[in-house]
C-alpha positions in Angstrom: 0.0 0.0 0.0 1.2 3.3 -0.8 1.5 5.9 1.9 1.3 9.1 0.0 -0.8 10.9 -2.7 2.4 12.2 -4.8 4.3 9.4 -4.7 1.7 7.5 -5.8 1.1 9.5 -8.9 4.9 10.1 -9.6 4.7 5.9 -9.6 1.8 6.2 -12.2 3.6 8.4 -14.2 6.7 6.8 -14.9 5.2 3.3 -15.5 2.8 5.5 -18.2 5.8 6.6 -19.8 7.6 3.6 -19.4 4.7 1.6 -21.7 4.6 4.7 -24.0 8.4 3.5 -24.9 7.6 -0.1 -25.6 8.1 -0.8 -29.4 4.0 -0.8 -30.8 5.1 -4.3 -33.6 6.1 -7.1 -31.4 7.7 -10.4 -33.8 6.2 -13.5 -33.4 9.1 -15.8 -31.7 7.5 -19.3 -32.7 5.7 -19.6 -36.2 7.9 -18.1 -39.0 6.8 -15.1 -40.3 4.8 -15.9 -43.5 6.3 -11.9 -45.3 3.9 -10.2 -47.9 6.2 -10.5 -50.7 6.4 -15.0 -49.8 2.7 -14.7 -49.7 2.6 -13.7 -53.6 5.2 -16.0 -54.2 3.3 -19.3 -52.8 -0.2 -18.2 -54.1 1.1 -17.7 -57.7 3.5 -20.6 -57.6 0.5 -22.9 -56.1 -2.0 -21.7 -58.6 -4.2 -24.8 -59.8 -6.0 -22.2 -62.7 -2.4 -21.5 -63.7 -2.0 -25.4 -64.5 -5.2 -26.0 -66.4 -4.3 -22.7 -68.5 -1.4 -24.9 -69.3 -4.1 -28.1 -69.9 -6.0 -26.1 -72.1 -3.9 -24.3 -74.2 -2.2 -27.8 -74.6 -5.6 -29.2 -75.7 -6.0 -26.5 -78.3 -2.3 -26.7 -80.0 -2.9 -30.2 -80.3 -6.6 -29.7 -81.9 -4.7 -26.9 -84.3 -2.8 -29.8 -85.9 -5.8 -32.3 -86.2 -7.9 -29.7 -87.9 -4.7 -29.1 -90.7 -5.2 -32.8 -91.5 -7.9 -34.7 -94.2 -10.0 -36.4 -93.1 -10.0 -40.4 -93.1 -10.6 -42.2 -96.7 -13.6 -44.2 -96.7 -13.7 -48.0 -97.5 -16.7 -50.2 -98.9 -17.0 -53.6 -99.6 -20.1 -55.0 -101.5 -21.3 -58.1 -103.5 -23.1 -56.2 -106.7 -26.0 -57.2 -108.4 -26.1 -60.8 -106.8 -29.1 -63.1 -108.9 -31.7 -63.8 -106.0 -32.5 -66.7 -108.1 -29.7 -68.7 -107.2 -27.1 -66.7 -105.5 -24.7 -67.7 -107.9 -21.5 -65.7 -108.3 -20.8 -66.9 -111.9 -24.3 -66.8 -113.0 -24.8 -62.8 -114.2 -22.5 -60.8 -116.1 -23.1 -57.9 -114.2 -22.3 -59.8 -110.5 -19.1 -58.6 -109.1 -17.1 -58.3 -105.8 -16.9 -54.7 -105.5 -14.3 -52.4 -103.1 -14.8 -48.9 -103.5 -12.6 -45.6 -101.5 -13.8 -42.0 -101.0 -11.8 -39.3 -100.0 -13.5 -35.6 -98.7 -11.7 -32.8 -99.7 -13.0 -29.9 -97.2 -14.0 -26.8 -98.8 -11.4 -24.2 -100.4 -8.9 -23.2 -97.6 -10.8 -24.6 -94.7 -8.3 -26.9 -93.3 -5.8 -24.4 -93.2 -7.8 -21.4 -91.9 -9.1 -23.7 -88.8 -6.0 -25.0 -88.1 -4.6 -20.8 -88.2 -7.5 -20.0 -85.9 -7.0 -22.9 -83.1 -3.2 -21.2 -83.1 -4.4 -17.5 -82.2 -6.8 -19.4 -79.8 -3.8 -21.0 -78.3 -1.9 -17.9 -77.6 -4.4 -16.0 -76.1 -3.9 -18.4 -72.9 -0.4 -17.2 -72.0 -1.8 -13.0 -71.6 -4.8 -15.0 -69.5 -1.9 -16.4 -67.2 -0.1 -13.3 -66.9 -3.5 -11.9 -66.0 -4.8 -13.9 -63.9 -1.0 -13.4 -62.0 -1.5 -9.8 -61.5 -5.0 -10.7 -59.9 -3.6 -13.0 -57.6 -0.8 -10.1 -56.5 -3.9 -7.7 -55.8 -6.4 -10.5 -54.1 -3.2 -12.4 -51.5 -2.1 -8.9 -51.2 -5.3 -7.4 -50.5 -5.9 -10.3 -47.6 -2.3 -9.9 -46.4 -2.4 -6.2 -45.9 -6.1 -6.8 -44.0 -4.4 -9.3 -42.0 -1.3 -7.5 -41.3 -3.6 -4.4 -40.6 -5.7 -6.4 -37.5 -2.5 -7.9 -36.1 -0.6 -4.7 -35.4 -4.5 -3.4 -34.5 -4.6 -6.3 -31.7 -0.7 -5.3 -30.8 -1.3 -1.6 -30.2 -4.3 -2.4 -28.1 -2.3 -5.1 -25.9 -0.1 -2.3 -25.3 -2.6 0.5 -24.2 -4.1 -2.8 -22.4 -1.1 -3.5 -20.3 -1.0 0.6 -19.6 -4.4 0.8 -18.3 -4.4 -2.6 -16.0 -1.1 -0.5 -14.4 -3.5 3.0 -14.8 -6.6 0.8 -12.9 -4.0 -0.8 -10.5 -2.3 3.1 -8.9 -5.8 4.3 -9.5 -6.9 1.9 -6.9 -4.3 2.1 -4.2 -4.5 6.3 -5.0 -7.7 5.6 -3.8 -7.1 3.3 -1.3 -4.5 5.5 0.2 -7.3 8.1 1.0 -4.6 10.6 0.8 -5.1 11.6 -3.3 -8.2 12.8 -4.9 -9.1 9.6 -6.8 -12.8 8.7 -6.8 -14.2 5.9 -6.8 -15.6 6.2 -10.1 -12.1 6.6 -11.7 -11.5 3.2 -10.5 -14.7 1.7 -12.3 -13.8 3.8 -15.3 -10.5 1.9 -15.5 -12.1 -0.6 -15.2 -14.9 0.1 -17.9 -11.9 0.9 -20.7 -10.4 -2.4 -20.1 -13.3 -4.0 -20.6 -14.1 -2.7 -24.1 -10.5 -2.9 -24.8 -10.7 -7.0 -23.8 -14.2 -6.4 -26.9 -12.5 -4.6 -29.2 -9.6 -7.7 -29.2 -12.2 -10.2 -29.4 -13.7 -8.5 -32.3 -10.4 -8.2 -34.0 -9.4 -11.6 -33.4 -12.7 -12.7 -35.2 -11.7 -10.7 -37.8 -8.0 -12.2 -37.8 -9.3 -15.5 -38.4 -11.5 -14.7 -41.6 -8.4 -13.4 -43.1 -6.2 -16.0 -41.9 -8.9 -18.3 -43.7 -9.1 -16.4 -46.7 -5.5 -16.2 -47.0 -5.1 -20.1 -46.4 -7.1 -20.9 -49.5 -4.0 -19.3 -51.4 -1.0 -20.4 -49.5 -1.9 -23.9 -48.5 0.5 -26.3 -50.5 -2.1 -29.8 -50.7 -2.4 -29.2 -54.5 0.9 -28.6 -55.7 3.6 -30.8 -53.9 6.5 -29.1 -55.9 6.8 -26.3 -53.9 6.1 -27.3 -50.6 10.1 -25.9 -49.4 8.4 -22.4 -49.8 5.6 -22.5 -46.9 7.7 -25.3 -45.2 7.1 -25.3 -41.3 4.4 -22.5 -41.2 1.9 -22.4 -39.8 -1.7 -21.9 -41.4 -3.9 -21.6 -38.4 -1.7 -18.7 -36.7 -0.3 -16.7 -39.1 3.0 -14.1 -38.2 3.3 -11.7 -40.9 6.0 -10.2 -39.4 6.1 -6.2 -37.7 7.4 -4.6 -41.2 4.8 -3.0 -43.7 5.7 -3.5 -46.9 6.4 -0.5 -49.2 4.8 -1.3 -52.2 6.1 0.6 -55.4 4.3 2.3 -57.8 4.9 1.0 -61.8 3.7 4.2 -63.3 4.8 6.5 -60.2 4.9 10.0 -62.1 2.2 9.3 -63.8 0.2 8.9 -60.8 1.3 11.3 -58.1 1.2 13.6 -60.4 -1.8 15.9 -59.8 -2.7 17.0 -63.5 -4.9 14.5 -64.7 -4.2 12.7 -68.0 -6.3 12.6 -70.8 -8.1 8.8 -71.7 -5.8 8.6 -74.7 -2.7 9.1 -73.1 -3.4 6.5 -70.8 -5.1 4.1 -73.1 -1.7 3.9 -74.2 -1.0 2.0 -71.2 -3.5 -0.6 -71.0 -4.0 -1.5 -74.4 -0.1 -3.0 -73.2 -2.4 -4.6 -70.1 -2.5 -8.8 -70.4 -6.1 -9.1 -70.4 -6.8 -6.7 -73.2 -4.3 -8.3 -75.1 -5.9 -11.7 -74.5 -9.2 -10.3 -75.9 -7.1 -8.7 -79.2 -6.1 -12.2 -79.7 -9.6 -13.0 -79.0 -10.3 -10.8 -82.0 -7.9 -11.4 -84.4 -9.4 -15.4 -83.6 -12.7 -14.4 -84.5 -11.8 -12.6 -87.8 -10.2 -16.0 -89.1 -13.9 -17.1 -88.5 -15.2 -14.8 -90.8 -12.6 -16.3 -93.4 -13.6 -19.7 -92.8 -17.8 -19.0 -92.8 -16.6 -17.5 -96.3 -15.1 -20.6 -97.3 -18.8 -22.2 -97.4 -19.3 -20.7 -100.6 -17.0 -22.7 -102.0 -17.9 -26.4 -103.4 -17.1 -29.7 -101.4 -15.4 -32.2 -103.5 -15.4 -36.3 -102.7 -13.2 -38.3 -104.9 -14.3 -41.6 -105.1 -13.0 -45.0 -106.8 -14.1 -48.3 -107.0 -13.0 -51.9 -108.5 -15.2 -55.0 -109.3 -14.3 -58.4 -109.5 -16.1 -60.6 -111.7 -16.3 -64.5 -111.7 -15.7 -66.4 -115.5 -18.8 -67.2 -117.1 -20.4 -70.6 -116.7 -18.8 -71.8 -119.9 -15.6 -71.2 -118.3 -14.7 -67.5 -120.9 -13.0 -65.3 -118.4 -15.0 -61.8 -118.2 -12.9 -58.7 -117.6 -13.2 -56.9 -114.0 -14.7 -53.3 -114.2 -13.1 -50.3 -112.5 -15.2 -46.7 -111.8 -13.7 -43.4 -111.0 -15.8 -40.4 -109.8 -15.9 -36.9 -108.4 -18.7 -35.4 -106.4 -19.6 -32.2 -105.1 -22.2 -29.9 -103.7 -23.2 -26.4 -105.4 -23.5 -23.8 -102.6 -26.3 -22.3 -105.2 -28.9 -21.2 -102.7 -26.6 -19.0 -100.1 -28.9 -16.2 -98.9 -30.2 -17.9 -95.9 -27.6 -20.4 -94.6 -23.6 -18.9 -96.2 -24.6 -15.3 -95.9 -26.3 -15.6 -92.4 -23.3 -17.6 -91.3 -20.9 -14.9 -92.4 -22.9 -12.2 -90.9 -22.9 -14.3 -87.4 -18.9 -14.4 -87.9 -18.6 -10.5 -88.3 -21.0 -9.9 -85.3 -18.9 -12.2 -83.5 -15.8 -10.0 -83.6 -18.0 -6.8 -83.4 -19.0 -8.2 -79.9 -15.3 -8.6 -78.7 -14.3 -5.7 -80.0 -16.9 -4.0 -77.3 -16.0 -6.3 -74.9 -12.2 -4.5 -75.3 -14.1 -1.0 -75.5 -15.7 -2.1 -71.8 -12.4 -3.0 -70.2 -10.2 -0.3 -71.1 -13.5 2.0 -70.2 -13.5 -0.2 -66.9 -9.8 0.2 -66.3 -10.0 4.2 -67.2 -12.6 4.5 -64.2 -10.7 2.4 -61.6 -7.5 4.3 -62.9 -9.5 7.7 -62.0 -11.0 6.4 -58.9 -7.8 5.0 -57.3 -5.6 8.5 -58.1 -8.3 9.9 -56.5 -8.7 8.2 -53.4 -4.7 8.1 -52.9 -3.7 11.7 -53.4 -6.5 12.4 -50.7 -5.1 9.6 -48.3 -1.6 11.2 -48.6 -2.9 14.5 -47.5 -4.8 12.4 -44.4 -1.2 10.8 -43.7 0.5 14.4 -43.5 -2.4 15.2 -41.1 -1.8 12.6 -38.8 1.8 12.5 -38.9 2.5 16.1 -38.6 -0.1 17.9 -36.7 -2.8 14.9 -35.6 -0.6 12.6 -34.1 1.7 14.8 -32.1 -1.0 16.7 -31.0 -2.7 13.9 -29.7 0.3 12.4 -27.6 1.0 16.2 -26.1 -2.4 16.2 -24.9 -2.0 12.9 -23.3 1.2 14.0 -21.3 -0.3 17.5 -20.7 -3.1 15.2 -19.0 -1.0 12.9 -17.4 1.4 15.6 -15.5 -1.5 17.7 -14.6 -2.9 14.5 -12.8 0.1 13.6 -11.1 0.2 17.3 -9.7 -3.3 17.2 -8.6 -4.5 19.9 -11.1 -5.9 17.6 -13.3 -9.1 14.8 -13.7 -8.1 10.6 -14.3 -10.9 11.0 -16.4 -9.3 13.0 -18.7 -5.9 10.6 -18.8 -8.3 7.9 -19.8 -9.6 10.1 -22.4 -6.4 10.8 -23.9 -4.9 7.9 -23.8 -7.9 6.0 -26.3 -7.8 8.9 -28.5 -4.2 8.2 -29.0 -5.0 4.5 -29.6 -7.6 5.4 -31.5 -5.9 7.7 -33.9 -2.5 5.3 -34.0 -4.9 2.7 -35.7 -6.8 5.1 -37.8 -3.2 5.8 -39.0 -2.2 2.6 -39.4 -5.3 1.9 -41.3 -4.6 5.3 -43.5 -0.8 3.0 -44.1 -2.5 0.0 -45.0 -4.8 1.6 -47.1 -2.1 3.2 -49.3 -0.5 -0.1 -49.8 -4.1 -1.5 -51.2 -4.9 0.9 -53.6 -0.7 1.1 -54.5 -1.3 -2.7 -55.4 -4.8 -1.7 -58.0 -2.8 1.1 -59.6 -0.4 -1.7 -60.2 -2.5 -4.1 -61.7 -3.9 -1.4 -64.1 0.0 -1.1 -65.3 0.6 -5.2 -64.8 1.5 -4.2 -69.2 4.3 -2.1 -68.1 6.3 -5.0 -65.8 9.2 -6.0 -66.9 8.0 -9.2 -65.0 5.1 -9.5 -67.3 6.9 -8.9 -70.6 9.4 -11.5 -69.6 6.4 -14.2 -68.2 4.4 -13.6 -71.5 8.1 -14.2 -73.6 8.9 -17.2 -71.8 5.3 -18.7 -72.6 4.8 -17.8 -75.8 6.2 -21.7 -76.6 3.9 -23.7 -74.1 6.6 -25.5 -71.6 7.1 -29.1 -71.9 
């Protein structure tokens, strides 16, 4: 029990100050720390859409040579103009054991246009990998950063915790003491704040595991055994990402920072470079060998067709010659207004339609582009705020509040209050930091065209690996 008022609040003082010193980021010391840029690696690395890319871009080199090719000859065998009278062979002149062939020659350039078109298929699946890449960088990223943001939340408030159980504790024997002017009230007050402090952890631990969940989908390593050295002895159900934010840079920095905004064209120029609106010119230029192929249908379809018949000797024994037949067939494409000009209409539409679909996403990307500037030049002036003026503001008040308590000119209610507006505004800050990163990572994306990273990704798939 402490026998005086000052020396009580002297005590209370230096233990505030004391906590006020301890580092906010505490590392983990058991499970390894699972680091934002590892987390990007695993989920990209462990990618199962990434492998049936592969699958299907496989399937369709493989259906580009089969369509090059003729199709099969085809054989008959037949016993001709057999008498019913008497089934005789050698009876009828005109009896024969006959073995026929036809070939099908496809119309005009067909067989070479289909096979051309299953290529540019083919090739749009390496721009859908790179793609799908960058939106695996943004959505781990995304889920990391939330992580990160409610682990460093949870650490703060452990520390402001441990301050205010040593706050409740000299409140008490203050008041105990009978010699200060704690009340009673300040002592359930402590009390109170510890309480919604014990809340607000349960409520962001809740919110710890849905990320941690979220995150696990991406960096468990069950599907894809090859690369289980890179989330070797981590552990899924407790994630440490480490105390360290990571400072994610900007592809196009200028461009963005800068506060003039571009015009669309100039920044069209960018994302027509972007992975996914190359897959869809690919998708275009695929389309436009269908319109060369429905075209083909106005050409004739030939069948050449040949045939040899074997004939018995007479029944006096005369041999009769075997007969041979050669032949050519074909259909004449004559009425074409309803079936070959309809189906080249339906091939033109076809790459009309894509071409809108690449008018949508490069109108898509211009309004995200426009959205995300926005929101981060105004976030950077909310960072000055707080680090220049809010911030220190906020922790003079706190000691102004805390010396005038411990010289009896001021109210514990007002340390109390102090000391959660600091709390509060040291996550609201490390929110505004998290934040930045986030929309850092969709201005990224938006430039994914402009990586080096990318350009050498789509160069080292434009052969499929074996």
């Amino acid at each position: 029990m402490l026998k005086s008022t000052m020396p009580c609040k002297s005590y209370l003082a230096v233990c505030l100050l004391s906590l006020l010193s301890i580092p906010t980021y505490a590392e983990g010391d058991k499970n390894p720390v699972l680091t934002f840029e590892k987390a990007i690696t695993v989920a990209q690395k462990t990618d199962p859409w990434l492998s049936g890319s592969k699958y299907k871009q496989q399937a369709t080199e493989a259906m580009s040579v089969a369509a090059a090719t003729l199709p099969d000859p085809k054989m008959s065998v037949s016993l001709a103009n057999l008498p019913t009278d008497s089934l005789a062979f050698d009876q009828e002149g005109m009896t024969q054991f006959k073995v026929g062939i036809t070939q099908m020659l496809p119309r005009g350039d067909s067989l070479e246009i289909k096979s051309e078109q299953l290529k540019i298929q083919s090739q749009i699946y390496p721009y859908q990998r790179a793609n799908r890449q960058a939106q695996v960088a943004v959505t781990v990223g995304k889920l990391w950063l939330d992580a990160y943001r409610v682990q460093q939340s949870i650490a703060l408030i452990e520390d402001d915790r441990a301050l205010f159980l040593q706050l409740a504790d000299v409140a008490e024997a203050s008041y105990s003491s009978a010699l200060g002017k704690t009340r009673q009230q300040d002592i359930v007050r402590a009390q109170l704040e510890l309480t919604r402090l014990d809340e607000r952890l349960d409520k962001l631990s809740q919110q710890k595991n849905r990320y941690e969940g979220k995150l696990n989908q991406w960096i468990s390593n069950y599907s894809a055994t090859q690369h289980q050295e890179l989330v070797e002895g981590l552990w899924l159900h407790d994630l440490n990402l480490g105390s360290k934010l990571p400072q994610i840079d900007l592809i196009q920095a200028g461009l963005v920072i800068d506060k003039k905004w571009q015009p669309a064209a100039q920044l069209v120029r960018y994302f027509v470079k972007h992975p996914a609106v190359q897959a869809l010119d690919k998708k275009i230029e695929t389309t436009k060998t269908g319109i060369a192929l429905a075209k083909q249908k106005y050409k004739p379809e030939w069948a050449l067709n040949a045939s040899y018949g074997y004939r018995a000797d007479d029944p006096s024994g005369n041999s009769r010659a075997d007969l041979m037949s050669v032949g050519v067939t074909f259909d004449l494409p004559l009425f074409t207004e309803n079936r070959q000009d309809k189906e080249v209409d339906a091939a033109i539409y076809k790459t009309e339609a894509v071409k809108t679909e690449k008018m949508l996403l490069l109108r898509n990307f211009l309004g995200a582009y426009n959205s995300a500037k926005g929101r981060l030049l105004r976030l950077k002036e909310r960072q000055q705020l707080y680090r220049e003026k809010l911030l220190p503001q906020m922790h003079v008040q706190a000691e102004a509040s805390l010396t005038a308590y411990t010289n009896d000119d001021g109210d514990f209610a007002e340390v109390v209050r102090a000391r959660i507006a600091v709390l509060n505004a040291e996550i609201d800050y490390l929110t505004l930091n998290v934040e930045q990163q986030k929309l850092q990572l969709e201005l990224n994306y938006l430039f994914a065209g402009s990586l080096p990273m990318a350009q050498e990704y789509l160069a080292n798939n434009a052969n499929m690996e074996k």
